[in-house]
Every structure is written in C-alpha cells, then in structure tokens.
N, CA, C and O atoms as a DFTB+ gen file, in Angstrom:
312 C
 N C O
     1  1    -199.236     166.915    -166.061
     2  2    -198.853     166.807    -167.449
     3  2    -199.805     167.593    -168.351
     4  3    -199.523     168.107    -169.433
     5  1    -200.829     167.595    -167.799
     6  2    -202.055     168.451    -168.949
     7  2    -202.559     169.434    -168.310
     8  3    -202.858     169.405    -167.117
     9  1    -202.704     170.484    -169.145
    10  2    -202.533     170.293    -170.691
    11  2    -201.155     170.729    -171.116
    12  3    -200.256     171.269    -170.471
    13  1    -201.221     170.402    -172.197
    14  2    -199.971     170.554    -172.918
    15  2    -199.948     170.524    -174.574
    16  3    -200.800     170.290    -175.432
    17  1    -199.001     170.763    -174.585
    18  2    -199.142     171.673    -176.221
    19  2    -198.627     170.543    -176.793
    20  3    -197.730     169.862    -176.297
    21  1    -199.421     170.244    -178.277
    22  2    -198.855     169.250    -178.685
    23  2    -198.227     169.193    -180.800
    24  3    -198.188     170.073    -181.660
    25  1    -197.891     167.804    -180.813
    26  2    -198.115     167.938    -182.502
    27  2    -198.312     166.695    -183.063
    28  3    -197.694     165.670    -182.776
    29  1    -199.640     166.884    -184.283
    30  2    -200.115     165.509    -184.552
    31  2    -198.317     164.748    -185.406
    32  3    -197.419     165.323    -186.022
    33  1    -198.428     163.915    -185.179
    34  2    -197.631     162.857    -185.952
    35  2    -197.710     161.982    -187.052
    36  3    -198.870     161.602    -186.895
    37  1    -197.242     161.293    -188.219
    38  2    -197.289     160.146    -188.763
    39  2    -196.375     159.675    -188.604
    40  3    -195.298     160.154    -188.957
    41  1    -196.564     158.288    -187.861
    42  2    -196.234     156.960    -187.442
    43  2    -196.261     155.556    -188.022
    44  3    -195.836     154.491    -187.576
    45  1    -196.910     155.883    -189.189
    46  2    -197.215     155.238    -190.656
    47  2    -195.732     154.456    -190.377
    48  3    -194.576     154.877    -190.359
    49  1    -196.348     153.071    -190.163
    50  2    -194.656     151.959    -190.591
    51  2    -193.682     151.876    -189.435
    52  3    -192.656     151.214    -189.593
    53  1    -193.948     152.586    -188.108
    54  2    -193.164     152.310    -187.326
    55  2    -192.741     151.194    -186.250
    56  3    -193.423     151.831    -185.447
    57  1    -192.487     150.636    -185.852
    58  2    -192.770     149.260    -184.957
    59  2    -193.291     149.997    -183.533
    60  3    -192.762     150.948    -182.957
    61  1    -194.489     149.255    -183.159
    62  2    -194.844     149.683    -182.340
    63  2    -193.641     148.876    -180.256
    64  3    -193.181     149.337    -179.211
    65  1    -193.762     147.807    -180.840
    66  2    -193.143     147.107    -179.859
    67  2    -192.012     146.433    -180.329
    68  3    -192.335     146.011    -181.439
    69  1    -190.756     146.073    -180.063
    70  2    -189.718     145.406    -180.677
    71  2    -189.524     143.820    -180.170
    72  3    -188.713     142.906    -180.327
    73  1    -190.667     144.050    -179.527
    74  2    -190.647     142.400    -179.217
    75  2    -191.205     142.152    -180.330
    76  3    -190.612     141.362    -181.064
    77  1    -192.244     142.620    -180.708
    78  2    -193.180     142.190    -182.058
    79  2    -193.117     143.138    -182.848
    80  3    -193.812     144.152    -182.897
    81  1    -192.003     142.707    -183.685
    82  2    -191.369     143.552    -184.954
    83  2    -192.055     143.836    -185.969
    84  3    -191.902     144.866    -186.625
    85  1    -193.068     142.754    -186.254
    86  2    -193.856     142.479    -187.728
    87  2    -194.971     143.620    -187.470
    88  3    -195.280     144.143    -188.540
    89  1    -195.732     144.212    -186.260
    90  2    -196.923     144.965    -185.607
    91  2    -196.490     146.517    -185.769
    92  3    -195.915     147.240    -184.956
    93  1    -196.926     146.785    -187.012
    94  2    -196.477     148.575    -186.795
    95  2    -198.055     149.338    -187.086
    96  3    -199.155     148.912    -187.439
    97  1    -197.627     150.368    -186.814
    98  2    -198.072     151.606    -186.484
    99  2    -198.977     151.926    -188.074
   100  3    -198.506     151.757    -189.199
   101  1    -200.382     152.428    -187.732
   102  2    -201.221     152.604    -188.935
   103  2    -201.718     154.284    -188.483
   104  3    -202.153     154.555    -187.364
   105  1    -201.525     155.431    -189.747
   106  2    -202.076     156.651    -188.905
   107  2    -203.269     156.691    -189.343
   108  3    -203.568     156.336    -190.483
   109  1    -204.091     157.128    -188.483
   110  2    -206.098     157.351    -188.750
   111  2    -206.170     158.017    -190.024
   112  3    -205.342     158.851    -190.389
   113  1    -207.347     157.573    -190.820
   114  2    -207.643     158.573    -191.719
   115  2    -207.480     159.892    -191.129
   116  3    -206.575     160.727    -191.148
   117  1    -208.767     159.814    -190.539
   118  2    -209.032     160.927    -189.633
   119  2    -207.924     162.478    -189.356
   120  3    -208.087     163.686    -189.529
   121  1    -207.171     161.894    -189.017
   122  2    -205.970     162.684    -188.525
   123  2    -204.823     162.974    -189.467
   124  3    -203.829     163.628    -189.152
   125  1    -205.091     162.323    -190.884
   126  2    -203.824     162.834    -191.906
   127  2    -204.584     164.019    -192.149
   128  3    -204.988     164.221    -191.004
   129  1    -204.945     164.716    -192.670
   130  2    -204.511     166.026    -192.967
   131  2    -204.728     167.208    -191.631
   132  3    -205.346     168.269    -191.724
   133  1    -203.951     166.611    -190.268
   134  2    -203.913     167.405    -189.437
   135  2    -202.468     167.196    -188.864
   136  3    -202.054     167.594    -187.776
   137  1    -201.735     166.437    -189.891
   138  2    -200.106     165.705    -189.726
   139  2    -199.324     167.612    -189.567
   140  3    -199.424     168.686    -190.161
   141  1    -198.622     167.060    -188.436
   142  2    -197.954     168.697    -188.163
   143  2    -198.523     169.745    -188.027
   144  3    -197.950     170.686    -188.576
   145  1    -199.548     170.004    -187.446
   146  2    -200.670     170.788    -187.155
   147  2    -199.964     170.756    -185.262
   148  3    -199.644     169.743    -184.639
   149  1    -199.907     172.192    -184.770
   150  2    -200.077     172.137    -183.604
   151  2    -201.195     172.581    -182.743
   152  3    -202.115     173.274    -183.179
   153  1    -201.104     172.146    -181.421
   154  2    -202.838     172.440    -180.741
   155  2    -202.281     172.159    -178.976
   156  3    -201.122     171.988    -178.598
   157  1    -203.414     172.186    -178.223
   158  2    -203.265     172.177    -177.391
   159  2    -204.288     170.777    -176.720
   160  3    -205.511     170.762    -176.859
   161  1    -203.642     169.858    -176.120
   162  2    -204.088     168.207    -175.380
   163  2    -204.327     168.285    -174.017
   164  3    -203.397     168.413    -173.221
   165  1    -205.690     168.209    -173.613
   166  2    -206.264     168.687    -172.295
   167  2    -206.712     167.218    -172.166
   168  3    -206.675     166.548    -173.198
   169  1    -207.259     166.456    -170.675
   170  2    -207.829     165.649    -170.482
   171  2    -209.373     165.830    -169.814
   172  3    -209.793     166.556    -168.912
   173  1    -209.894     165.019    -170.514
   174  2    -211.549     164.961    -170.208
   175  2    -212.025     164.036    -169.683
   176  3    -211.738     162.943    -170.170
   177  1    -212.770     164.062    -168.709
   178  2    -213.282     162.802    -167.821
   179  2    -212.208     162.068    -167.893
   180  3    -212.202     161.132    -168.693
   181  1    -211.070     162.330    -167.077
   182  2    -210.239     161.505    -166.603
   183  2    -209.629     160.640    -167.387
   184  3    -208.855     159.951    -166.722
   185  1    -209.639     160.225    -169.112
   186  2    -208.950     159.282    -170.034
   187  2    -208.901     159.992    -171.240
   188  3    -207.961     159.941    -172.034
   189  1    -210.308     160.907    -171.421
   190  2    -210.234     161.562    -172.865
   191  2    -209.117     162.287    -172.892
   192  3    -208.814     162.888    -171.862
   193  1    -208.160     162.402    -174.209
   194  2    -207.721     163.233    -174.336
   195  2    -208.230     164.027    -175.660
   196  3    -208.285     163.535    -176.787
   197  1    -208.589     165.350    -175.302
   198  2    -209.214     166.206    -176.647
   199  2    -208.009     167.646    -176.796
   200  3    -207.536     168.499    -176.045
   201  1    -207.900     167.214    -178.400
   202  2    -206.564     168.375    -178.510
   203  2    -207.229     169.435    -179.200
   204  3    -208.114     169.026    -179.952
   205  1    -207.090     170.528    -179.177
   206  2    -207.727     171.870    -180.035
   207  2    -206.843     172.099    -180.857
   208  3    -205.815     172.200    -180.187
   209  1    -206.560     172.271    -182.099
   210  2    -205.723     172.432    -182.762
   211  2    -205.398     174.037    -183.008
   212  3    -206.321     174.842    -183.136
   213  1    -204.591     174.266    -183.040
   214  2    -204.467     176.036    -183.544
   215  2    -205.276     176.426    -184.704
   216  3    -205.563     177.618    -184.812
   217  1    -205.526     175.915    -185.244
   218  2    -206.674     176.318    -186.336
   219  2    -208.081     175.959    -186.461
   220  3    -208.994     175.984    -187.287
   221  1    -207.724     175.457    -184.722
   222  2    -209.679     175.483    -184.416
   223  2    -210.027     174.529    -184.356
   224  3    -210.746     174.229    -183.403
   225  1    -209.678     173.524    -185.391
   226  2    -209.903     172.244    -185.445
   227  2    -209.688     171.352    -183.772
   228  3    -208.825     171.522    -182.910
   229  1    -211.168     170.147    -183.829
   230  2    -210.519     169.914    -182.825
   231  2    -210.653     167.881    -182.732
   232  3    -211.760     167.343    -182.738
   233  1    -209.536     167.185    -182.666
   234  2    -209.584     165.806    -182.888
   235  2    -209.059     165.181    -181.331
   236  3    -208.183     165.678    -180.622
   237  1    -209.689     164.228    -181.113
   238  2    -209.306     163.113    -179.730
   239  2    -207.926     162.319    -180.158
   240  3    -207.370     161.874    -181.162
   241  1    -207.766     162.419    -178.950
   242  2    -206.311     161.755    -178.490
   243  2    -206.474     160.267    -179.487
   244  3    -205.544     160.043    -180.262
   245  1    -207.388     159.498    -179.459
   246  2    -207.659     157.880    -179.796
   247  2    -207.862     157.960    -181.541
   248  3    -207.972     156.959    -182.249
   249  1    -207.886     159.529    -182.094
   250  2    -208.056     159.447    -183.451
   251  2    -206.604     160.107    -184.571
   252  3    -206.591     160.522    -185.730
   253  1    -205.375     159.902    -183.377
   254  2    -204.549     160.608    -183.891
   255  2    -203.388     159.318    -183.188
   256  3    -203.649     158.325    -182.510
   257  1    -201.973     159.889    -183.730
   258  2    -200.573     160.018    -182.824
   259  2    -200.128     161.192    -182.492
   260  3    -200.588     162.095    -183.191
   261  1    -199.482     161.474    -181.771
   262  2    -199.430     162.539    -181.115
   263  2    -198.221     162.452    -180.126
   264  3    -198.163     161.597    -179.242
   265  1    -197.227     163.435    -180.348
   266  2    -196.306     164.151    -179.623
   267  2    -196.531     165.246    -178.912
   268  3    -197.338     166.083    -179.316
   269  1    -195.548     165.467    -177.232
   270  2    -195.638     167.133    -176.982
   271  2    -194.565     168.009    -177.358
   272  3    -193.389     167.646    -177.354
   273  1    -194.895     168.990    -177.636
   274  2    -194.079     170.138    -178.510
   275  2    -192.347     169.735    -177.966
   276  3    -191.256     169.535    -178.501
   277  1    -192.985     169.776    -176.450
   278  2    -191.187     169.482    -176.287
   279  2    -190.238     168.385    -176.616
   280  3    -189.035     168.602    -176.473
   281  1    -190.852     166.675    -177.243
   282  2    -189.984     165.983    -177.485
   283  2    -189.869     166.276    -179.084
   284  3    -189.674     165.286    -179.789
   285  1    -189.978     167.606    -179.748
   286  2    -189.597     167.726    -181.009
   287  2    -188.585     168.310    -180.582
   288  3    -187.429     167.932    -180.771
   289  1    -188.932     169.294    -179.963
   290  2    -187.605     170.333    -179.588
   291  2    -186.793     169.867    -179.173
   292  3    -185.772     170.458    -179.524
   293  1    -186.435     168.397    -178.051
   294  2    -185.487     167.864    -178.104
   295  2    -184.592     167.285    -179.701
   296  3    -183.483     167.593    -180.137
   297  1    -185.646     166.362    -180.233
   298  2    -184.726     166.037    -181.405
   299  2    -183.892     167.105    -182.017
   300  3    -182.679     166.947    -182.159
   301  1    -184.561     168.275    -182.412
   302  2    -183.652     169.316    -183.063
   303  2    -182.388     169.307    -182.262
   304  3    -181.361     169.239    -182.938
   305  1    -182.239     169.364    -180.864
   306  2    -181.561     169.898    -179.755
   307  2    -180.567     168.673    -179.730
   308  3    -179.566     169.072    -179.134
   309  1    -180.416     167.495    -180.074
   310  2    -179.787     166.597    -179.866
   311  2    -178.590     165.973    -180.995
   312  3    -177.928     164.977    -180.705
C-alpha cells in the first residue's frame, strides 16, 4: 500500500462510527491549512505514517485526515 499519494481532508462533523452517532470527527489545528494539499504517505518504523506534501511541507499521518488520491477519483467517477 505505501507509499502512496495522498490528500489531506476535513472531516470536521462527520460520524466517526454509526453505532455511536453523537462521536464525530474533529480536524487538527495542525493540518487545516494543509486541507486539499496533495503529498506523498510513506510508512516509518512500521506505524508512522509521514506524508510530504507537494509543497514541501511535511505533516504525520496522527496530525491530519487523510485520503489516497484514488478514493477521490473514484467519487468524481461514480
């Protein structure tokens, strides 16, 4: 699976589980102004995930949400 090309997300308000409806989704400070930014998600010591962003920038998997390029391209596609 890695690496792979990815894109940060906001998830702001989404339900994370539908068993537990009331429990949604909060996006990191951290990672809003890297919302739709694409990069590339490699794994490090075996759990890290560290994404490089195309503009250099570079934020961990645990400080973002995060999609891979291809389940956008599905939505368009669907």
């Amino acid at each position: 699976m890695y690496p792979i090309r990815c894109i940060i997300v906001d998830i702001a308000g989404t339900v994370i589980d539908p068993e537990y409806p009331n429990v949604v989704a909060v996006t990191p400070e951290k990672s809003k102004s890297h919302i739709g930014k694409h990069g590339l998600a490699e794994l490090e010591d075996g759990w890290t995930v560290k994404i490089t962003l195309d503009d250099g920038n570079i934020i961990y998997g645990y400080e973002c949400w995060w999609i891979p390029e291809e389940e956008l391209e599905n939505e368009w596609n669907t």
